[in-house]
N, C-alpha and C positions, 0 to 999 in steps of 0.2 A: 654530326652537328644537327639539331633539332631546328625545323624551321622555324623562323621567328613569328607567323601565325599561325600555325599549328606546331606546340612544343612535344607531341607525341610522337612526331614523321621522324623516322631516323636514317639516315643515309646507310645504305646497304651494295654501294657499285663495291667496294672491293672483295665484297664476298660471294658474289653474283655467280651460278656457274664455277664457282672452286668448291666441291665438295672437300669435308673434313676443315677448312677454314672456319677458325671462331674468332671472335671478340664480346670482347664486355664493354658496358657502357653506364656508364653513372648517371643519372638525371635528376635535377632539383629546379623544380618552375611551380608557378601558383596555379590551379585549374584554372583554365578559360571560361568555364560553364558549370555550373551546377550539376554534380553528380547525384542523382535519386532524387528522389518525390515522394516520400512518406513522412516516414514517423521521424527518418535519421535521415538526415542530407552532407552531403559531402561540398560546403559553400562556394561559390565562385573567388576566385583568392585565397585558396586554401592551398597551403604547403603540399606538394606530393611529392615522393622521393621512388624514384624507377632506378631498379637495381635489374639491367638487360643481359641477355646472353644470347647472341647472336652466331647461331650454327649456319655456314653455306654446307648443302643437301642437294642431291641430282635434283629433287624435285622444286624446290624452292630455299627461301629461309624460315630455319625453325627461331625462333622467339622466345625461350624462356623469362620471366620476370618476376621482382619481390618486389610489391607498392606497397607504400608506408603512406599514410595520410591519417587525418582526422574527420569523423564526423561528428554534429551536432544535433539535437533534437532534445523532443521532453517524452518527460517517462511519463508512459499510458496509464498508468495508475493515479498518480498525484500529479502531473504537470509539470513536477520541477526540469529545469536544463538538466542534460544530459550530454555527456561530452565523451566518446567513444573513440580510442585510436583502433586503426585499422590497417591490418597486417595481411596482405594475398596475396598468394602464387598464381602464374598464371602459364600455359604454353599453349603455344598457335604456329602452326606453318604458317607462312603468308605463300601461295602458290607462283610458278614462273608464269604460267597462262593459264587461262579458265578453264575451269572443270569442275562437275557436281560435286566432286568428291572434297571442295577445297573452299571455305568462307572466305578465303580474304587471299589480295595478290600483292604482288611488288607492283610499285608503281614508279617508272618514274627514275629506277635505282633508288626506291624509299620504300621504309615500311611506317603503315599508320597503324600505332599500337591502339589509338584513342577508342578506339569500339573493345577491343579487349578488354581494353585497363578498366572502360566504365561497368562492363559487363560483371566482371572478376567482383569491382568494389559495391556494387550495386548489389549483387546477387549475397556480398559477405555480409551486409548492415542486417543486424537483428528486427526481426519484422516484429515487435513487441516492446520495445526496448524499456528498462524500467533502472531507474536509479539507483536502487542495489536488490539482491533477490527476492527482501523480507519485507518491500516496501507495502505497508498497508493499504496504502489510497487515499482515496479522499472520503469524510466522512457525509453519506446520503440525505442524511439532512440538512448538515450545514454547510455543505460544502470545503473545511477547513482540511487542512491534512493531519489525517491520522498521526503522522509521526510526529506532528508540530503539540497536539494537545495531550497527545497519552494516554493511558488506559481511562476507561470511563464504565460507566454504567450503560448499558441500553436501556433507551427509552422505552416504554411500552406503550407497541403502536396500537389503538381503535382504529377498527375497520370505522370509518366514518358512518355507513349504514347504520351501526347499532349504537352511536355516538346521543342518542335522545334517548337512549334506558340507559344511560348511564346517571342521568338526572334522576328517573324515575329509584333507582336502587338507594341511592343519596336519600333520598324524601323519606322512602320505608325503613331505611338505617334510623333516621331522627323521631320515626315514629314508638320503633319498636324499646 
């Protein structure tokens, strides 16, 4: 059973020391916090679905899991929302007692999946992410999205510099 303030903690005294002991465990709770900080975030109240497998091992418990969730964000090109579901495996020993060799322990008769699972979702979010592969962008002069206007003409840009003979060539045109 997951603690009621932390819905990550999963109780682990029956598998404690019984090597070859497993279970599985289902989990469906809203994030507590904000997963990432970028481009894609994973919102506070957001559905997350922990699909666990829970190995007792001489040395500790092994942890396998499938999180299912959603992230949100805009594509780097044009701005529009961006809505990405989000599918990661993850495994972790939690260790019996401390040791270099080992990031995370049982605590407690608990295991805190919550640094994995943000790890796993965090490290899965597209660091670019864009609303579908062929999104053009935004267009540099006007700002509009490409995809909203359609194909066009480019403009032909003057270097500003040379933007005063451009009057002068006009004058000789009307002379000649």
């Amino acid at each position: 059973m997951p603690s009621p303030s932390n819905p990550y903690r999963v109780n682990v005294r029956d598998l404690m020391h019984r090597s070859g002991e497993m279970r599985e465990k289902q989990l469906t709770f809203d994030v507590p916090e904000q997963l990432g900080a970028a481009a894609l975030i994973v919102p506070e109240a957001t559905e997350l679905e922990l699909d666990l497998r829970l190995e007792g091992l001489h040395d500790g418990i092994l942890v396998s899991g499938d999180v299912r969730t959603t992230a949100f964000g805009e594509c780097v090109r044009c701005l529009d929302p961006v809505v990405v579901p989000v599918e990661v495996e993850f495994q972790e020993l939690f260790a019996y007692s401390q040791d270099e060799a080992y990031d995370y322990l049982v605590h407690d008769d608990h295991v805190d999946c919550e640094p994995v699972v943000r790890d796993a979702v965090v490290l899965s979010l597209p660091f670019q992410p864009v609303c579908r592969e062929d999104c053009p962008g935004l267009d540099p002069e006007t700002g509009e999205g490409l995809a909203d206007t359609g194909p066009r003409e480019p403009c032909e840009v003057i270097d500003p510099r040379w933007a005063v003979l451009e009057g002068l060539a006009l004058e000789n045109d009307d002379k000649g």
